[in-house]
PDB file as gemmi writes it, atoms N, CA and C in Angstrom:
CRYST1    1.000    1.000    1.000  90.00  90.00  90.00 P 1                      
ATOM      1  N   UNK A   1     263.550 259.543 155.224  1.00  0.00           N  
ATOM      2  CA  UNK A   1     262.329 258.777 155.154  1.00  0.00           C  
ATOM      3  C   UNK A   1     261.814 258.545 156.569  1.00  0.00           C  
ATOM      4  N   UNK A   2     260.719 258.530 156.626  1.00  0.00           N  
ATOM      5  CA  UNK A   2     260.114 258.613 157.786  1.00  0.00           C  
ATOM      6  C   UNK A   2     259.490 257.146 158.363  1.00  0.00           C  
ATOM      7  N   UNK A   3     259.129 256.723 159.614  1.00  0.00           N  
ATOM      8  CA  UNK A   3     258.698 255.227 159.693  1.00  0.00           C  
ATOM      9  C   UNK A   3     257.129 255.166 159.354  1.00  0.00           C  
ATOM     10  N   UNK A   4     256.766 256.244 158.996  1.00  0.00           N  
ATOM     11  CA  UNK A   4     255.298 255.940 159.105  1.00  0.00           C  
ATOM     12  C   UNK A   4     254.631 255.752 157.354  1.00  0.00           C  
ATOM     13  N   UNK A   5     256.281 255.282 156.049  1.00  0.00           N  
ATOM     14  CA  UNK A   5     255.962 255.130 154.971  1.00  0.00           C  
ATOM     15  C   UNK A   5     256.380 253.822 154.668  1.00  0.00           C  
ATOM     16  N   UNK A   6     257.119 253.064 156.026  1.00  0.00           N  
ATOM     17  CA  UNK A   6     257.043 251.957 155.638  1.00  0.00           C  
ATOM     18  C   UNK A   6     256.486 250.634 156.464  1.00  0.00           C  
ATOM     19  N   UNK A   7     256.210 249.799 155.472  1.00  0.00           N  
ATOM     20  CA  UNK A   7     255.587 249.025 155.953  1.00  0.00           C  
ATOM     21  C   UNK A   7     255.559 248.474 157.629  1.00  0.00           C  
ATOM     22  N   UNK A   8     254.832 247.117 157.961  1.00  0.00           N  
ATOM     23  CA  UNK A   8     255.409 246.651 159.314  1.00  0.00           C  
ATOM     24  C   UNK A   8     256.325 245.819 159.038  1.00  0.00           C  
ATOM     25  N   UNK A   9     257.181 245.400 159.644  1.00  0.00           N  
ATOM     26  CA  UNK A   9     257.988 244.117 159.506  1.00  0.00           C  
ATOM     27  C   UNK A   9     256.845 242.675 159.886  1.00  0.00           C  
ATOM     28  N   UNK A  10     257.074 241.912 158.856  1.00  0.00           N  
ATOM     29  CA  UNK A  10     256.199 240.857 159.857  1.00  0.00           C  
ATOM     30  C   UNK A  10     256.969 240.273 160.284  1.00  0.00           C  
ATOM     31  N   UNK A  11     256.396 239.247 160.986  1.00  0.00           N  
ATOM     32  CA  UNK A  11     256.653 237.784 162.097  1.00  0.00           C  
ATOM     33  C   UNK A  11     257.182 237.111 161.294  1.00  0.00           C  
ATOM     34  N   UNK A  12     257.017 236.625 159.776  1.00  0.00           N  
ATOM     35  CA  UNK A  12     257.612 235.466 159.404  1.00  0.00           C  
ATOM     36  C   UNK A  12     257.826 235.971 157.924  1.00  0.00           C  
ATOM     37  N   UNK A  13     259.584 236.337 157.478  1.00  0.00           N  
ATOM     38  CA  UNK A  13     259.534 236.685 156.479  1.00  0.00           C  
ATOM     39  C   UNK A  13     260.992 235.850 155.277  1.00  0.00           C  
ATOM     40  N   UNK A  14     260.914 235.831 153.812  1.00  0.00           N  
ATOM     41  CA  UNK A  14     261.646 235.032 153.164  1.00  0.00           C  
ATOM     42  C   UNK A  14     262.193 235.899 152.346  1.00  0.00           C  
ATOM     43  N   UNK A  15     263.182 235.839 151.560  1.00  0.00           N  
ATOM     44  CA  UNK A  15     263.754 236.416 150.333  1.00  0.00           C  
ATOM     45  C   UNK A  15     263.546 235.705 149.304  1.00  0.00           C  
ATOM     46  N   UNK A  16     263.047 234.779 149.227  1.00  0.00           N  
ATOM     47  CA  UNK A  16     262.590 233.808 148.196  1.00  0.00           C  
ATOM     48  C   UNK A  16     261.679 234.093 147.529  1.00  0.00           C  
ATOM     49  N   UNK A  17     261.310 234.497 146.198  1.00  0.00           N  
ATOM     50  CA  UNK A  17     259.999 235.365 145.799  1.00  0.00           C  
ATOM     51  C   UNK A  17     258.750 233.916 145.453  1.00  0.00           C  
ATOM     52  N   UNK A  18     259.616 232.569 145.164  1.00  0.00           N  
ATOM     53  CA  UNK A  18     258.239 231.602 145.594  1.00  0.00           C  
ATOM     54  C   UNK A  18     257.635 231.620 146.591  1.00  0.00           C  
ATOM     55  N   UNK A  19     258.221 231.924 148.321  1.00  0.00           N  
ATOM     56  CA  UNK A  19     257.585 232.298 149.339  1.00  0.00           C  
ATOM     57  C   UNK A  19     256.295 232.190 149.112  1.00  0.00           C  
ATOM     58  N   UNK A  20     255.478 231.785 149.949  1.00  0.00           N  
ATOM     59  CA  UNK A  20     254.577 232.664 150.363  1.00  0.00           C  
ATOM     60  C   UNK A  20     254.756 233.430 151.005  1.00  0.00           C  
ATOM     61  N   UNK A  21     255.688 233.884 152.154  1.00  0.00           N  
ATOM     62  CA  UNK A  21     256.157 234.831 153.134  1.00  0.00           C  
ATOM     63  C   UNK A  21     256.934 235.889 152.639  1.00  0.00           C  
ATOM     64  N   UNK A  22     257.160 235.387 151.224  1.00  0.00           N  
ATOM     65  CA  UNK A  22     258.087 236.904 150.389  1.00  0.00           C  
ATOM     66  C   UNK A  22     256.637 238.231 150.156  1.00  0.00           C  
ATOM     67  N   UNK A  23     257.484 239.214 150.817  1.00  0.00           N  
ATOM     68  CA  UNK A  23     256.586 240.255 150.716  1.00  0.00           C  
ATOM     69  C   UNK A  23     257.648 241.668 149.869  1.00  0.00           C  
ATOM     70  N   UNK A  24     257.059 242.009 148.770  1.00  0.00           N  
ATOM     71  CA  UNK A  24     258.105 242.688 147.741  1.00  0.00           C  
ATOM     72  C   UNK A  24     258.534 244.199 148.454  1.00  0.00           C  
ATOM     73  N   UNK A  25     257.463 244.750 149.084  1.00  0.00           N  
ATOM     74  CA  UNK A  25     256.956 245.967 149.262  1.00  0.00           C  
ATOM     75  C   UNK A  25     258.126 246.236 150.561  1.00  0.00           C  
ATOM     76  N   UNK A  26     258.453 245.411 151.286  1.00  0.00           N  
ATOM     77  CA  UNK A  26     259.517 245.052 152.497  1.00  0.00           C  
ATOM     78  C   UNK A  26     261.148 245.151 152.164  1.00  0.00           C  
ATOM     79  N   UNK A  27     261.069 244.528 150.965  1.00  0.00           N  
ATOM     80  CA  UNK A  27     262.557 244.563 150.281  1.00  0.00           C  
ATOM     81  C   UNK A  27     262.837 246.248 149.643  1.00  0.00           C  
ATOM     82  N   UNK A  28     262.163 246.994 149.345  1.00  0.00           N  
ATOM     83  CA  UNK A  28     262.023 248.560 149.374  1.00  0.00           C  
ATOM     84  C   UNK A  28     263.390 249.117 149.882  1.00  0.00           C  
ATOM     85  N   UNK A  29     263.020 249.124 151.203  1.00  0.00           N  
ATOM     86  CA  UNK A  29     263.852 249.265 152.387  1.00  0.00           C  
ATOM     87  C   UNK A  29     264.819 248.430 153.087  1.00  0.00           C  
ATOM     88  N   UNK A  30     265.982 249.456 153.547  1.00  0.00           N  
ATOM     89  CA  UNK A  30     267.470 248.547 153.882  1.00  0.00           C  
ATOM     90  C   UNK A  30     266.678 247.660 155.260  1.00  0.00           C  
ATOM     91  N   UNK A  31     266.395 246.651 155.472  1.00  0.00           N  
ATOM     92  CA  UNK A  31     266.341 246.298 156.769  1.00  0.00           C  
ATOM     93  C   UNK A  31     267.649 245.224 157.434  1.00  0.00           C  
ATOM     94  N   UNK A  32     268.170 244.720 158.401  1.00  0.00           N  
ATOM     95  CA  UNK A  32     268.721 244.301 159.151  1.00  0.00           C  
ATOM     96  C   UNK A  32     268.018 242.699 160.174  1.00  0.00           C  
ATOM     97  N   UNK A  33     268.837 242.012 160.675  1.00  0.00           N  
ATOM     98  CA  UNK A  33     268.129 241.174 161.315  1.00  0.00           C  
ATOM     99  C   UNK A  33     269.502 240.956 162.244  1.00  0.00           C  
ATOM    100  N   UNK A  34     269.128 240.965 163.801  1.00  0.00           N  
ATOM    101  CA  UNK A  34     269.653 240.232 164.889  1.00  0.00           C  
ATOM    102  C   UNK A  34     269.542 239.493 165.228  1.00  0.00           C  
ATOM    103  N   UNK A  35     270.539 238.528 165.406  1.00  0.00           N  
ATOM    104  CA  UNK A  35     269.869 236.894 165.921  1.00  0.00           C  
ATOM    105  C   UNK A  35     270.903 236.368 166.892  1.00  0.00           C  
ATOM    106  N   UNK A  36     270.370 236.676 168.347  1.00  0.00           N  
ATOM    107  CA  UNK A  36     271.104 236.587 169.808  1.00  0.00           C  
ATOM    108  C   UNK A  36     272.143 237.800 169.971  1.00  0.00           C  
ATOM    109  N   UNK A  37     271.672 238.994 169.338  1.00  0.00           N  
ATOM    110  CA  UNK A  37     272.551 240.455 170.015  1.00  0.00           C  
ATOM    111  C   UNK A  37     273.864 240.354 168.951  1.00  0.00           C  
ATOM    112  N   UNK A  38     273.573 239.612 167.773  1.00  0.00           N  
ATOM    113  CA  UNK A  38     274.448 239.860 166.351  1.00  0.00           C  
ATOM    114  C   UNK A  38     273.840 240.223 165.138  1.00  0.00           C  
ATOM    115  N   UNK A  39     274.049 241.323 164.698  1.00  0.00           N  
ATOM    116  CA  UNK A  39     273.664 241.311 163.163  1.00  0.00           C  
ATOM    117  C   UNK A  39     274.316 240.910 162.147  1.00  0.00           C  
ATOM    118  N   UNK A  40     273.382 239.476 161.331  1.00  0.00           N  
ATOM    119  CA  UNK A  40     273.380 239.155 160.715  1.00  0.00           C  
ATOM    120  C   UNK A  40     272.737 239.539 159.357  1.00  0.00           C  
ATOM    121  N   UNK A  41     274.064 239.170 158.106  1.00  0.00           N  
ATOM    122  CA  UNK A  41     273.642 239.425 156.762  1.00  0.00           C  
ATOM    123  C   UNK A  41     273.448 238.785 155.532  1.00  0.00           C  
ATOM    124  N   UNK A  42     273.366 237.299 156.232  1.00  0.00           N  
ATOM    125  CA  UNK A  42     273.018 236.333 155.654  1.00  0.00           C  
ATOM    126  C   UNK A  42     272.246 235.511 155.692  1.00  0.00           C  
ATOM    127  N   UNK A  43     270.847 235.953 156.165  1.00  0.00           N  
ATOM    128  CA  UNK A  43     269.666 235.093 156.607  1.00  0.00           C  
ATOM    129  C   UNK A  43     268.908 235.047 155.422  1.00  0.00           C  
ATOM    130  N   UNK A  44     268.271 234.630 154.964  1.00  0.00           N  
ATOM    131  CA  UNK A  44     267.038 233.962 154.048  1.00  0.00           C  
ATOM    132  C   UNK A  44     265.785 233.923 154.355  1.00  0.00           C  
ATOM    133  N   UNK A  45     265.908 233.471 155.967  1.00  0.00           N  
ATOM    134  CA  UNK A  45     264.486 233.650 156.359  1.00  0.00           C  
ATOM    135  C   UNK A  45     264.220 233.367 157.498  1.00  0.00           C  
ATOM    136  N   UNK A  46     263.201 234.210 158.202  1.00  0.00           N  
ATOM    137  CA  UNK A  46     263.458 234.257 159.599  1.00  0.00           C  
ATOM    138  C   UNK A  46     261.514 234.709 160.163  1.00  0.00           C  
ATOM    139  N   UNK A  47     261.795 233.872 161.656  1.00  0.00           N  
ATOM    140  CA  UNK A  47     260.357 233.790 162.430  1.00  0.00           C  
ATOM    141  C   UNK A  47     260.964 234.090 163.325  1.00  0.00           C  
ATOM    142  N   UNK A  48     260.091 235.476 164.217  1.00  0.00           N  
ATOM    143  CA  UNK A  48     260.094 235.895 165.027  1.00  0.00           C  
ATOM    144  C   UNK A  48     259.408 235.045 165.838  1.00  0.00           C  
ATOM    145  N   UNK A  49     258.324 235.085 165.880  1.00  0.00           N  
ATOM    146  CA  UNK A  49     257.576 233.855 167.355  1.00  0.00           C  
ATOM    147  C   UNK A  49     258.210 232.724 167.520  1.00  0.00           C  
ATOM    148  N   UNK A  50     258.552 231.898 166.264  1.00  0.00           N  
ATOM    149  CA  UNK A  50     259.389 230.875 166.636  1.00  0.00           C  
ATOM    150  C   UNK A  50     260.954 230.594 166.867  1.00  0.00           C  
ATOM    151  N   UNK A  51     261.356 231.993 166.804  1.00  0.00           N  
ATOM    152  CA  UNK A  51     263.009 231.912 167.320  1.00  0.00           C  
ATOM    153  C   UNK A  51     263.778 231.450 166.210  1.00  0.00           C  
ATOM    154  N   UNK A  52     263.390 231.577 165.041  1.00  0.00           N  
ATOM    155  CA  UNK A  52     264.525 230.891 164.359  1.00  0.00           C  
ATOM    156  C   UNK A  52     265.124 231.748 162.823  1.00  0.00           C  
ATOM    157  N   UNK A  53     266.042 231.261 162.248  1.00  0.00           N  
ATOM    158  CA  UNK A  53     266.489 231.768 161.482  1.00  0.00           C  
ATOM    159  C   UNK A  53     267.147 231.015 159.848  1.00  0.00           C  
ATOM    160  N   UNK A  54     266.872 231.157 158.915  1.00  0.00           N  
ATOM    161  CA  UNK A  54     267.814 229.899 157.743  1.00  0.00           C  
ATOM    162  C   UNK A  54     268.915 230.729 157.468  1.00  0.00           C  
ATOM    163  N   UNK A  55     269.823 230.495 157.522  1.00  0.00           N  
ATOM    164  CA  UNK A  55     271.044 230.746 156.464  1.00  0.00           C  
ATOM    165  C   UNK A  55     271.874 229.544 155.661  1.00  0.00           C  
ATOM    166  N   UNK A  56     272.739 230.199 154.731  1.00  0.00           N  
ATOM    167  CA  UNK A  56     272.824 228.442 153.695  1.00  0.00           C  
ATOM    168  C   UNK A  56     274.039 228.371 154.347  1.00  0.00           C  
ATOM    169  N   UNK A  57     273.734 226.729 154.136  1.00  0.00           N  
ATOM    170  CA  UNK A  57     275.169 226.001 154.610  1.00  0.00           C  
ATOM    171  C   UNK A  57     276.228 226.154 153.704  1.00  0.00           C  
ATOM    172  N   UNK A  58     277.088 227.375 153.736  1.00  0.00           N  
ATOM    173  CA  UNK A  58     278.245 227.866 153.042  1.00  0.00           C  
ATOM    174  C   UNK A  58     277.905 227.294 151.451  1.00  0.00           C  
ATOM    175  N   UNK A  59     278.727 226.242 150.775  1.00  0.00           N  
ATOM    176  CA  UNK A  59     278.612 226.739 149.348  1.00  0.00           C  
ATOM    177  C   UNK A  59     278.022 225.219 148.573  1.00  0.00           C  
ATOM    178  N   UNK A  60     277.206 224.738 149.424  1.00  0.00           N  
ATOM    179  CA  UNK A  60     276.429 223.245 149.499  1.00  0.00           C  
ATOM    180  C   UNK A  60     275.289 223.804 148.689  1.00  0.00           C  
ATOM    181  N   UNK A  61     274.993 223.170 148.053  1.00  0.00           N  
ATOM    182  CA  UNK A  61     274.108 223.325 146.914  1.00  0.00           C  
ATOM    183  C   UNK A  61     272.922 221.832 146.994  1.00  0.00           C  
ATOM    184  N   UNK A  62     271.418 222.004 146.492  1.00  0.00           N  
ATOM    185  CA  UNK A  62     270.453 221.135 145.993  1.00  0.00           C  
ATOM    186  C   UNK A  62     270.880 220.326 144.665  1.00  0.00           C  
ATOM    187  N   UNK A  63     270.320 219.315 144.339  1.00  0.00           N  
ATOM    188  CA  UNK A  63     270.238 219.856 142.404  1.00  0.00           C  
ATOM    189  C   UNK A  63     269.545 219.979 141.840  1.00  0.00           C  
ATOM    190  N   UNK A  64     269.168 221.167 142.461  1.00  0.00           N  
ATOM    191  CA  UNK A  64     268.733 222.256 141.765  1.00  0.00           C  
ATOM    192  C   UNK A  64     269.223 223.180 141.812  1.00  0.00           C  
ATOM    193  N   UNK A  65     270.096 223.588 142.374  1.00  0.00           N  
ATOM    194  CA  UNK A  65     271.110 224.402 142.275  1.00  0.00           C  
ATOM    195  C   UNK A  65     271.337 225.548 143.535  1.00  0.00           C  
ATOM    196  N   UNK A  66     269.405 225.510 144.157  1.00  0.00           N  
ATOM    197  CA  UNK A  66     269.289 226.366 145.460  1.00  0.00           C  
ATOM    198  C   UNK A  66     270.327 225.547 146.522  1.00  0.00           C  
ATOM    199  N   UNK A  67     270.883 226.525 147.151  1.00  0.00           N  
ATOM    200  CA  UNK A  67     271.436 226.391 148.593  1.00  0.00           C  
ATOM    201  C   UNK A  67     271.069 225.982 149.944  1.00  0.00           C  
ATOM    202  N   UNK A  68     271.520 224.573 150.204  1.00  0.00           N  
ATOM    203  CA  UNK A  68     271.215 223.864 151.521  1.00  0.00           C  
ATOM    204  C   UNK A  68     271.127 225.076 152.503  1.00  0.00           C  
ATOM    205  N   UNK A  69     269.708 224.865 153.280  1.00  0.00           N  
ATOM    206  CA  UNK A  69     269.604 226.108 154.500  1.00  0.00           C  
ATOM    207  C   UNK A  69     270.119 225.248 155.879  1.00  0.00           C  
ATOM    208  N   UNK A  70     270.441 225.952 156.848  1.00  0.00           N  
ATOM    209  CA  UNK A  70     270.070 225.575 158.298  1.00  0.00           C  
ATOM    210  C   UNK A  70     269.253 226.368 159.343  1.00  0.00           C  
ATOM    211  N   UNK A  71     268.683 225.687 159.772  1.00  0.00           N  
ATOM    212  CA  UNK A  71     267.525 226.255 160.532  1.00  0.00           C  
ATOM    213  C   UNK A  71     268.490 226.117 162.073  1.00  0.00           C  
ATOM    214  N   UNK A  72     268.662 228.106 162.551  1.00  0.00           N  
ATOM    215  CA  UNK A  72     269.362 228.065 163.919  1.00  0.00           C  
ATOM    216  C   UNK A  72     268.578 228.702 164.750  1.00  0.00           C  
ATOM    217  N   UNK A  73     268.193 228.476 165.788  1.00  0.00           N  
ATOM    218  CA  UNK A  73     267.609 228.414 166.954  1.00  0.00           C  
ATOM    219  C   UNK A  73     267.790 229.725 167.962  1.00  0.00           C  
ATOM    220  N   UNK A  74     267.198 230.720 168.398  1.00  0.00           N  
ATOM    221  CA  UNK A  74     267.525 231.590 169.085  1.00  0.00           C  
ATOM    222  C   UNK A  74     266.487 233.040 169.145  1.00  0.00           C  
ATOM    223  N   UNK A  75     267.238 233.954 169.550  1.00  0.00           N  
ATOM    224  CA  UNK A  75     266.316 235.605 169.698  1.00  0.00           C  
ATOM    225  C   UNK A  75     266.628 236.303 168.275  1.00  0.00           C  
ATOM    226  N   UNK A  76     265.619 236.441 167.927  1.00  0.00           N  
ATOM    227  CA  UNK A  76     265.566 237.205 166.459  1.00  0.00           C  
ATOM    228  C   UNK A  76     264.780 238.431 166.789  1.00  0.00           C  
ATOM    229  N   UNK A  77     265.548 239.651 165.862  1.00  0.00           N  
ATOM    230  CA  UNK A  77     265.320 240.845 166.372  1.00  0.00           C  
ATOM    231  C   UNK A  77     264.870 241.303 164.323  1.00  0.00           C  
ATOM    232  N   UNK A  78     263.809 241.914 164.151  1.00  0.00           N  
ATOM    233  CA  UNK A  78     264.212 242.715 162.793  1.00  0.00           C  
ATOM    234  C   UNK A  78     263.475 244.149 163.225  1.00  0.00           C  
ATOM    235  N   UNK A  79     264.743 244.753 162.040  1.00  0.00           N  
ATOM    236  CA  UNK A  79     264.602 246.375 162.139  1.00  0.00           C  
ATOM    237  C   UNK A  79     264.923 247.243 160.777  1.00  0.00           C  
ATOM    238  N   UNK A  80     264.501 247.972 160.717  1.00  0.00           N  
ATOM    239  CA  UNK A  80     265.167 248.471 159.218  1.00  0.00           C  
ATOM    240  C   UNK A  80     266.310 249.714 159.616  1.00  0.00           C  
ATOM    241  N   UNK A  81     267.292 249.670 158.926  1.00  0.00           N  
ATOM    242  CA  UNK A  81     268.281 250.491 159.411  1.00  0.00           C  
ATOM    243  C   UNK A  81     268.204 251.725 159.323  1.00  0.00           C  
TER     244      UNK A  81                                                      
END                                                                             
């Protein structure tokens, strides 16, 4: 597959399909995310301009049943593999 069939990555994206930032057409493709020169495979959701990243706080739950996020601070890189 070639890069010029898939989309751009944006700036601010979710796995959450309530999102507004969930974009379906993105999930297509394997992509990856670095955050401070580590790839990570457990992010949820992530802003490039603003440096940051959610992943859930291990096995902490809402009740509602979604998973407590934390918002971590740093260089976020996305790429598709």
């Amino acid at each position: 597959m070639t890069d010029t069939t898939r989309p751009e990555l944006p700036d601010h994206l979710s796995i959450d399909p309530r999102s507004p930032h969930f974009v379906a057409a993105i999930f297509e493709h394997d992509i990856g995310i670095r955050f401070n020169g580590k790839e990570r495979a457990d992010v949820e959701e992530y802003c490039i301009s603003e440096g940051w990243i959610k992943v859930p706080a291990g096995k902490t739950v809402d009740r509602k049943g979604n998973p407590l996020m934390l918002k971590l601070k740093g260089k976020v890189e996305a790429f598709y593999k």
